[in-house]
DOMARGU-495394 format. One record per residue (C-alpha): residue number from 1; x, y, z; residue in three letters; chain. Coordinates in Angstrom, 2 decimals, decimal comma, padded with zeros to 5 digits. Each point is the difference from the previous one (the first is absolute). Layout:
// DOMARGU-495394
> num | x | y | z | residu | chaine
> NUM | X | Y | Z | ALA | A
...
END
This chain:
// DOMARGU-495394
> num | x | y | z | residu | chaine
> 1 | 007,33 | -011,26 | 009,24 | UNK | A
> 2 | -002,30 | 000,90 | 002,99 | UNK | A
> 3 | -003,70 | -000,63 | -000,01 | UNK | A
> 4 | -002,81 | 000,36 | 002,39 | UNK | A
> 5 | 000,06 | -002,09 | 003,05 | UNK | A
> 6 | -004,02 | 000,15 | 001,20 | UNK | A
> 7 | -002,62 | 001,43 | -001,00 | UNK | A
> 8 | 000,22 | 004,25 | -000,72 | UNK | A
> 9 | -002,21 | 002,28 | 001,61 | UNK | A
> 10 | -003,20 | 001,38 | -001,04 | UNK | A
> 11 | -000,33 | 001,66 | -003,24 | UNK | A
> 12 | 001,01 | 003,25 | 000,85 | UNK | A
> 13 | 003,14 | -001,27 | 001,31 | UNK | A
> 14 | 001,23 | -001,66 | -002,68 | UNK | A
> 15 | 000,47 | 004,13 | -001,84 | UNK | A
> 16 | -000,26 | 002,11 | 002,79 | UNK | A
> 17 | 000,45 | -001,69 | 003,91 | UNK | A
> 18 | 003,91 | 000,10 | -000,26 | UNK | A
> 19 | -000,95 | 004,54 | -001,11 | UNK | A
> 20 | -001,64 | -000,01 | 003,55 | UNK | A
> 21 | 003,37 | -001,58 | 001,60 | UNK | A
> 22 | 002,17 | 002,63 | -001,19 | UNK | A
> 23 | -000,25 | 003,76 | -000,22 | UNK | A
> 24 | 001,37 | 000,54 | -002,80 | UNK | A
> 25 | -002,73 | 001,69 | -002,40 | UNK | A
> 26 | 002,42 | 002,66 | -001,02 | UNK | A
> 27 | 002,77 | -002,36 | -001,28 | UNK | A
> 28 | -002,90 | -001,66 | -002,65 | UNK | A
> 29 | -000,66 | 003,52 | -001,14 | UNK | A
> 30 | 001,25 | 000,28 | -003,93 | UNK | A
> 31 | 000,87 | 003,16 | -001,34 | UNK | A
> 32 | -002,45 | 002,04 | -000,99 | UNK | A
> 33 | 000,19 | 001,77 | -003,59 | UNK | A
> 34 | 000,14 | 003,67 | 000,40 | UNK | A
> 35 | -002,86 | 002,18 | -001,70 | UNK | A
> 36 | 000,95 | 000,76 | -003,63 | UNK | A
> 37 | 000,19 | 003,53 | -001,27 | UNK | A
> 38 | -002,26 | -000,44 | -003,56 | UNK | A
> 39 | 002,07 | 003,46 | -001,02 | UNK | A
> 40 | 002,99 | -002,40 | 000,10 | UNK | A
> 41 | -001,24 | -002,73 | -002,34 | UNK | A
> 42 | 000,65 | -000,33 | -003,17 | UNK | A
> 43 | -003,00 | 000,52 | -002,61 | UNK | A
> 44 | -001,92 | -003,62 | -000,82 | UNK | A
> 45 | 000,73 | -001,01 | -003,57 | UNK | A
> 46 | -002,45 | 001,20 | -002,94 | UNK | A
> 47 | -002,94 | -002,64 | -000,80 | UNK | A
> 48 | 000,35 | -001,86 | -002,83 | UNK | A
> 49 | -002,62 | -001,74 | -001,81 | UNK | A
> 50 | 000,07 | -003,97 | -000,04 | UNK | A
> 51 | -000,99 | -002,25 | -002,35 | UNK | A
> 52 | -001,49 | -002,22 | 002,28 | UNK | A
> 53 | -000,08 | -001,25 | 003,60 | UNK | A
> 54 | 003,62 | 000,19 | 002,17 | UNK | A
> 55 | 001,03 | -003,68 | 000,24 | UNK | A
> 56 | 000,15 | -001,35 | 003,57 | UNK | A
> 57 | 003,54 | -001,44 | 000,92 | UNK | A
> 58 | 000,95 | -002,91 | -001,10 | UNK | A
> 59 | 001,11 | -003,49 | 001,74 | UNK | A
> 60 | 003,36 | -001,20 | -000,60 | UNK | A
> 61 | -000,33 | -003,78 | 000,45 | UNK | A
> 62 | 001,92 | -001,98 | 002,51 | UNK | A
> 63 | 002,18 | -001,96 | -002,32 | UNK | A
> 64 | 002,19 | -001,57 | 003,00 | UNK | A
> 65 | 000,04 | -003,40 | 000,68 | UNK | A
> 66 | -003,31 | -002,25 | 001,29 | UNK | A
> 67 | 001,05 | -001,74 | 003,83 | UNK | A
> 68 | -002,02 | -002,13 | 002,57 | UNK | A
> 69 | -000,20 | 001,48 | 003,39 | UNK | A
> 70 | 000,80 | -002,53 | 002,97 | UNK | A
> 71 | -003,16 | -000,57 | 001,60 | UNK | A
> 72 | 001,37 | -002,68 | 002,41 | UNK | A
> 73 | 002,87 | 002,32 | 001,36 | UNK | A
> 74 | -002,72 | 002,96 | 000,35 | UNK | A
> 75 | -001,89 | -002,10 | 001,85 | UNK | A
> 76 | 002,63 | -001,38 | 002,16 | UNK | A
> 77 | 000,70 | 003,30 | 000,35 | UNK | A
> 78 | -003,05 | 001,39 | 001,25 | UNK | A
> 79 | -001,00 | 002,53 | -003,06 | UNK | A
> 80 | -003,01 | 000,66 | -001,66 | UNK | A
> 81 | -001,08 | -002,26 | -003,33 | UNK | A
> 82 | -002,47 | 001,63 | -002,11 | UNK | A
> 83 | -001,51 | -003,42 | -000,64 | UNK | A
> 84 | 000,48 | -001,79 | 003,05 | UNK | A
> 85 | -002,27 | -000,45 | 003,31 | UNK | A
> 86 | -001,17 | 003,07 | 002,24 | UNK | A
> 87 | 002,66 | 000,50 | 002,55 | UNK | A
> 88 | 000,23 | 002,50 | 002,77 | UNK | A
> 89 | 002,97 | 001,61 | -001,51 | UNK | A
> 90 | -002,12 | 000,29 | -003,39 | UNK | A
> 91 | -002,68 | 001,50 | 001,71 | UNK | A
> 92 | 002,51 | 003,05 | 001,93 | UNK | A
> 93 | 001,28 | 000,33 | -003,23 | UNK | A
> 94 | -003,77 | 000,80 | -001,85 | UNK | A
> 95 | -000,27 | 002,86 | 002,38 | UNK | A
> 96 | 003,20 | 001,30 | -000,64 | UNK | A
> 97 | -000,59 | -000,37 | -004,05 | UNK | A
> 98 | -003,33 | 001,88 | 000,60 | UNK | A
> 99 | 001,07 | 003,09 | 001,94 | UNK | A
> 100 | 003,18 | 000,31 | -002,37 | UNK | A
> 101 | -002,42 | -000,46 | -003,05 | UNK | A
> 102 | -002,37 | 002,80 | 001,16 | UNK | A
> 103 | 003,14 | 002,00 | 001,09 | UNK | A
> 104 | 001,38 | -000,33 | -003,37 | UNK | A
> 105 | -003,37 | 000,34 | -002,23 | UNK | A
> 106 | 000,47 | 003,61 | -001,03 | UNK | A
> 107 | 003,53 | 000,74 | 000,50 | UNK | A
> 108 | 003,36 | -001,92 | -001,45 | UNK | A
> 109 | 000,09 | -003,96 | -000,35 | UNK | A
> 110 | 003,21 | -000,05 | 000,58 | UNK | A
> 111 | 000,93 | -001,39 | 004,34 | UNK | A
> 112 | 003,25 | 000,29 | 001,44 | UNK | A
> 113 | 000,32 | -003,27 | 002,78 | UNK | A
> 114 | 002,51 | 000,94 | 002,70 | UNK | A
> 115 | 001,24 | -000,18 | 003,46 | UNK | A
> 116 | 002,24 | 001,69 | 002,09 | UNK | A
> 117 | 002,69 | -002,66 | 000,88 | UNK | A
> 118 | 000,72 | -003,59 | -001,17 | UNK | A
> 119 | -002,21 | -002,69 | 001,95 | UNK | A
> 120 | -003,08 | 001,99 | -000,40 | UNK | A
> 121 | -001,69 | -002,64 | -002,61 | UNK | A
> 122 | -000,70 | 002,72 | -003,18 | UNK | A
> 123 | 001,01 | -002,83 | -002,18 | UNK | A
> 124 | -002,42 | -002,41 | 001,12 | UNK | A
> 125 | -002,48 | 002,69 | 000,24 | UNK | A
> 126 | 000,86 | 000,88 | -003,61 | UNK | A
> 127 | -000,82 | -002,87 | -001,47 | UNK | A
> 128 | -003,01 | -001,49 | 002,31 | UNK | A
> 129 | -001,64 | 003,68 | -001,30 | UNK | A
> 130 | 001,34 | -000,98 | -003,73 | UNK | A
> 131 | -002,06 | -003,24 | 000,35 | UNK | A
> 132 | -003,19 | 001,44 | 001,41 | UNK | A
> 133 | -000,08 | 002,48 | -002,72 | UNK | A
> 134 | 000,26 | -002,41 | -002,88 | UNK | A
> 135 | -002,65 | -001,83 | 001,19 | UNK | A
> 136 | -002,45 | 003,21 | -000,61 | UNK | A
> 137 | -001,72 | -000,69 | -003,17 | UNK | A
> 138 | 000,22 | 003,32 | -001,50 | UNK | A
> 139 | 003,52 | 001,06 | 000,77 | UNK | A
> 140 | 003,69 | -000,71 | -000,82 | UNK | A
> 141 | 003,13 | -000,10 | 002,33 | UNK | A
> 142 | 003,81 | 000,12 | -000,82 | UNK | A
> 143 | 002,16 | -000,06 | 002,72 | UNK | A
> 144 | 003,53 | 001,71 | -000,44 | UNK | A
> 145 | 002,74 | -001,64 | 002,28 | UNK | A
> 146 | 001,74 | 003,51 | 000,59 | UNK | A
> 147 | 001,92 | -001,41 | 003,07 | UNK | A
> 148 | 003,55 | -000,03 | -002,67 | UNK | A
> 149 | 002,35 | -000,90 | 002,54 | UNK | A
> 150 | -002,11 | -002,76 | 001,61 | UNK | A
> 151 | -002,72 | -001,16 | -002,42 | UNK | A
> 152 | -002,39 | -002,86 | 001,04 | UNK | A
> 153 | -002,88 | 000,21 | -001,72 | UNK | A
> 154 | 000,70 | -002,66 | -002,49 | UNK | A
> 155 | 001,03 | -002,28 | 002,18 | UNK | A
> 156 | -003,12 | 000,11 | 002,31 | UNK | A
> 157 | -002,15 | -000,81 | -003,03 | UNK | A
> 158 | 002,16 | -002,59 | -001,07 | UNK | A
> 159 | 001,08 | 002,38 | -003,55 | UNK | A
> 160 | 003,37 | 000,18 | -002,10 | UNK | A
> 161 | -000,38 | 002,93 | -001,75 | UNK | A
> 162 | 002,77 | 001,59 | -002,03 | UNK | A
> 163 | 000,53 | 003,87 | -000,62 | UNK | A
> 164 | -001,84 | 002,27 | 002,22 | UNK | A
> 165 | -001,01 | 003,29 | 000,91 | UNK | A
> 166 | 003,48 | 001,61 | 000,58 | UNK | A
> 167 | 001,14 | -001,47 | -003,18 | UNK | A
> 168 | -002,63 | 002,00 | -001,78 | UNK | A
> 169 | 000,77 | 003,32 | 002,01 | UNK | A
> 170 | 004,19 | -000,29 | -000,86 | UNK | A
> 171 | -000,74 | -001,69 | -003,54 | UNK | A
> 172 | -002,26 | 002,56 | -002,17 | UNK | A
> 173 | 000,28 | -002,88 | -002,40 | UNK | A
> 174 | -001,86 | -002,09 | 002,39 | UNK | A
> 175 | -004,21 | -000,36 | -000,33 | UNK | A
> 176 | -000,93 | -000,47 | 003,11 | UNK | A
> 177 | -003,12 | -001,67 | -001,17 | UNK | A
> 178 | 002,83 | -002,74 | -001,26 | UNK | A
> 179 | 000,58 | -000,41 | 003,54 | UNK | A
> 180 | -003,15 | -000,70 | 001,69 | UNK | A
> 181 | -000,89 | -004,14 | 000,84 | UNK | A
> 182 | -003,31 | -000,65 | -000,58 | UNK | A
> 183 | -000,85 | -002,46 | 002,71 | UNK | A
> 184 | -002,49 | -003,10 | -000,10 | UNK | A
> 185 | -002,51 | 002,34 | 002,28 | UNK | A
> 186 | -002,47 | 001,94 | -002,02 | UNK | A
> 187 | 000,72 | 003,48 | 000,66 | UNK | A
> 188 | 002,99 | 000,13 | 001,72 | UNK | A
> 189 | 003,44 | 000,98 | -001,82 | UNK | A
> 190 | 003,34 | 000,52 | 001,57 | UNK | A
> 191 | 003,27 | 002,08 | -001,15 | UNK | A
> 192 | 003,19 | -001,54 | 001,85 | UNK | A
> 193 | 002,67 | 003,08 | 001,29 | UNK | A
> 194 | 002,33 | -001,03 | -002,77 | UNK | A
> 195 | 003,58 | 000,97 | 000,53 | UNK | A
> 196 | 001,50 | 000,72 | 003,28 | UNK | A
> 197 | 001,76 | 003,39 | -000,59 | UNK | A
> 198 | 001,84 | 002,32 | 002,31 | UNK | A
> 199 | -001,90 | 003,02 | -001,53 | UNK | A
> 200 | -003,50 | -000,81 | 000,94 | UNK | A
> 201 | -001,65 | 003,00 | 001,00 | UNK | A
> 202 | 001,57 | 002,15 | -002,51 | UNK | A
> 203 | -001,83 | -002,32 | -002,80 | UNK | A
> 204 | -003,04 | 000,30 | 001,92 | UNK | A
> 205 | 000,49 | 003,84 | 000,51 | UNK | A
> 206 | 000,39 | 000,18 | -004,12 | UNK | A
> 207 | -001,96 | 001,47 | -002,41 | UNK | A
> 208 | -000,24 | -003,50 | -001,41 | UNK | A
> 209 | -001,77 | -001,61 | 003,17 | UNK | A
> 210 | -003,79 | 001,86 | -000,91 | UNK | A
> 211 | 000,70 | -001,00 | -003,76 | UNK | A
> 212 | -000,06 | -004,07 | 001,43 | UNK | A
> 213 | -002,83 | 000,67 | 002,25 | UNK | A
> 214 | -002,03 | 002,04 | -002,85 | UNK | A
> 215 | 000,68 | -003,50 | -002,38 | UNK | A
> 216 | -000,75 | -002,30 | 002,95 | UNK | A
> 217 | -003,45 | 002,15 | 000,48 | UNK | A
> 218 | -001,13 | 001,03 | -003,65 | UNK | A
> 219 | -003,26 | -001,49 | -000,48 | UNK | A
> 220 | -000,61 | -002,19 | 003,05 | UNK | A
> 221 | -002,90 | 002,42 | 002,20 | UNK | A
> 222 | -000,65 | -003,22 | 001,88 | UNK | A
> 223 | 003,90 | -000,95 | 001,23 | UNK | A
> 224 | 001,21 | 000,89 | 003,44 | UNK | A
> 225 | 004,10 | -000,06 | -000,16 | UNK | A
> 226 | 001,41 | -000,95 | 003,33 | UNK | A
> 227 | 003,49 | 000,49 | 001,02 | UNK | A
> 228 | 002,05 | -001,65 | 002,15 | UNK | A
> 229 | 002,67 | 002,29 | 001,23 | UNK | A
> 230 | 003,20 | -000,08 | 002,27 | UNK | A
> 231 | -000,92 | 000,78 | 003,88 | UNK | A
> 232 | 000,15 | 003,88 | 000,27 | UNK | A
> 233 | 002,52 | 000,01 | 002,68 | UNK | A
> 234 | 002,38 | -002,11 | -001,58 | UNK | A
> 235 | 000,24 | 000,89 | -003,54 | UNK | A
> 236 | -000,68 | 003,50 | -001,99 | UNK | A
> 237 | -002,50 | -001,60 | -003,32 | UNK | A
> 238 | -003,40 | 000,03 | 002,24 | UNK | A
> 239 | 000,41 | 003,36 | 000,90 | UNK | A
> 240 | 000,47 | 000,74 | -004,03 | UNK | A
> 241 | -003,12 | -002,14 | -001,40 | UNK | A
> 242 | -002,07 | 001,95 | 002,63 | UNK | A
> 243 | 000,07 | 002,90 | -002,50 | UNK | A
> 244 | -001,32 | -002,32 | -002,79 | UNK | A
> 245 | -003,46 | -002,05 | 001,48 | UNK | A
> 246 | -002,95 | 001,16 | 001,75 | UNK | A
> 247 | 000,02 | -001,27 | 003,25 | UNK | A
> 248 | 002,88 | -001,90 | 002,03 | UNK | A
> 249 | -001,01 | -002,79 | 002,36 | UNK | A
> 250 | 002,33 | 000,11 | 002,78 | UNK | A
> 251 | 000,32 | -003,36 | 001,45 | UNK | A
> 252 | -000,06 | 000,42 | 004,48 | UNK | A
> 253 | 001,43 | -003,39 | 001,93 | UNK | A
> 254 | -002,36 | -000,45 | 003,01 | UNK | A
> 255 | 002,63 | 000,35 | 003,04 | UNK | A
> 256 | 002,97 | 000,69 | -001,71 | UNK | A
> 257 | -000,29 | 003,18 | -002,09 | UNK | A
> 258 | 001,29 | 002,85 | 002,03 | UNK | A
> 259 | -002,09 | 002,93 | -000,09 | UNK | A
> 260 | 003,74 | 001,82 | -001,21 | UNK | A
> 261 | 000,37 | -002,15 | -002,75 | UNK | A
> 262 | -003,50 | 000,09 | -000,71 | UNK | A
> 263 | 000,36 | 004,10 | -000,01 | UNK | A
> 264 | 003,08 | -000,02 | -002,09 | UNK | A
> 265 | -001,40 | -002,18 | -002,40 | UNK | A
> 266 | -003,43 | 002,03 | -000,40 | UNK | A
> 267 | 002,51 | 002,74 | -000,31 | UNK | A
> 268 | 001,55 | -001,14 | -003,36 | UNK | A
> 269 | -003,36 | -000,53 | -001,53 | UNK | A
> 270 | -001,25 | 003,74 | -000,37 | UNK | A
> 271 | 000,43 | -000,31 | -003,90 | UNK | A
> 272 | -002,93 | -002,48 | 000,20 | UNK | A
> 273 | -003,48 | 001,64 | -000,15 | UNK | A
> 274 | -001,36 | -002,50 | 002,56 | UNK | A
> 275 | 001,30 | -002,26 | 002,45 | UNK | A
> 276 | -001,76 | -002,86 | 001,39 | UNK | A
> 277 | 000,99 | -002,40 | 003,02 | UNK | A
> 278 | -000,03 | -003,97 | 000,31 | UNK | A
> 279 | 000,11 | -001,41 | 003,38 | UNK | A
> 280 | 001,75 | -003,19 | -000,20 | UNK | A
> 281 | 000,91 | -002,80 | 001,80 | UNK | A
> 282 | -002,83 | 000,37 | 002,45 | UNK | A
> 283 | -000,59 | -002,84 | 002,75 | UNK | A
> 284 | -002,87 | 000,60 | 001,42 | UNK | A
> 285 | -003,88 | 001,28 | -000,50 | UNK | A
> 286 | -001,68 | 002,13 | 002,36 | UNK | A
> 287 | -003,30 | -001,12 | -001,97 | UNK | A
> 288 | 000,70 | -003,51 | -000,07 | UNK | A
> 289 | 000,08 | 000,19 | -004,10 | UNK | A
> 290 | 000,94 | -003,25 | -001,51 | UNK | A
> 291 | -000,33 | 000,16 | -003,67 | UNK | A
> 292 | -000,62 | -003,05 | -001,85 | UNK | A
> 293 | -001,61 | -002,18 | 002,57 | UNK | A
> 294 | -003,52 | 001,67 | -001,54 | UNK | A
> 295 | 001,15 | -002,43 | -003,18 | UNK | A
> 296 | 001,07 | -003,26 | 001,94 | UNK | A
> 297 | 003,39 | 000,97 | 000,53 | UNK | A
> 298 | 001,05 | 002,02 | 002,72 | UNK | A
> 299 | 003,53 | 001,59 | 000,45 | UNK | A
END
């Protein structure tokens, strides 16, 4: 688990500085759609007349189990609590919530957390951004330990969880909701990886995989699902959930991400409509920024 080591730089560092290291603008490009013929569609269906108002989808409750987070080993740790003090770290992490809310206002809830290699600290970015979102007052957050092979979400918050997300994908007689922990921290839900399987990305590649995000998303406007994937380089799943959320955050470790890895990795995210970078691990502040001693507490 990685985590910042001094303050990061200003705020347009902390999306776009490590952009202005590399040249690689044409790697982030996704795919654009090709124009569509309208001779070549199909005609839309007749209109039918409706006895009243189309119902909005609805919520399938969490029915999973209830579980305390840790506080004292996220503190120890050096993560965000919702309802603890104003930290430095807290404070780096409002910005980032902010410019990923506005990024994601109009467009799909759904963000892909990644990096390129191992080391880079997307877990611990993962779930510091999982806390600062629950602790919006408006707005819901399940985070979705996709990292199968090496899952460590629930043991960072201190969780025990059961079945998971790759149980629901494998098992049609699985509800994911059934899978979800509800945690002690209003607003914040988390669905474990479930079963380690040897055919990962071909359950996430399924037709099955949008049917689990559809239930995980029907009638909740105000949740933001975050996933924590495998590092791109390392494993094939991030590359697949790319093609199924809005916007990836692509997780850059100050002085040790090579702009090649950082290239390939960019690479395998052109699914994704938008891709965002997080400079982490940053040691020093060319503004002399230090978050948190405003409150009494500097870091």
């Amino acid at each position: 688990m990685n985590k910042p080591t001094g303050p990061l730089q200003d705020k347009a560092t902390l999306l776009e500085r490590a952009s202005g290291l590399y040249d690689f603008g044409d790697a982030l490009r996704g795919h654009v759609a090709p124009p569509i013929d309208a001779g070549s569609l199909p005609p839309p269906p007749p209109v039918t007349q409706s006895d009243g108002p189309t119902s909005a989808p609805v919520a399938h409750p969490w029915s999973g189990p209830i579980e305390a987070v840790d506080r004292l080993a996220l503190a120890e740790a050096g993560y965000v609590l919702p309802d603890g003090p104003v930290t430095g770290i807290g404070e780096e992490f409002r910005i980032v919530k902010r410019q990923l809310l506005s990024s994601v206002a109009a467009g799909d809830n759904r963000v892909l957390v990644c990096s390129a290699l191992p080391g880079d600290g997307k877990t611990f970015c993962a779930v510091n951004l999982a806390l600062s979102l629950a602790a919006e007052k408006d707005m819901e957050v399940l985070l979705v330990d996709a990292d199968f092979a090496n899952p460590s979400v629930l043991t960072t918050l201190g969780l025990q969880g059961g079945q998971g997300f790759m149980d629901a994908l494998a098992d049609p007689t699985v509800a994911v909701e059934d899978c979800v922990i509800r945690t002690d921290i209003p607003g914040l839900a988390v669905l474990p990886a479930g079963r380690p399987t040897n055919n990962d990305t071909e359950y996430l590649a399924s037709s099955r995989m949008e049917l689990v995000l559809d239930r995980l998303a029907a009638g909740r406007p105000n949740q933001i699902i975050l996933f924590d994937s495998p590092p791109l380089l390392a494993a094939s799943p991030a590359s697949v959930i790319a093609a199924h959320v809005g916007l990836a955050l692509l997780i850059v470790r100050a002085d040790k991400t090579s702009e090649s890895a950082l290239r390939d990795a960019a690479g395998l995210l052109k699914a994704c409509p938008q891709v965002q970078l997080l400079l982490n691990g940053v040691k020093f502040s060319a503004s002399g920024r230090r978050f948190g001693s405003y409150y009494g507490k500097g870091e």
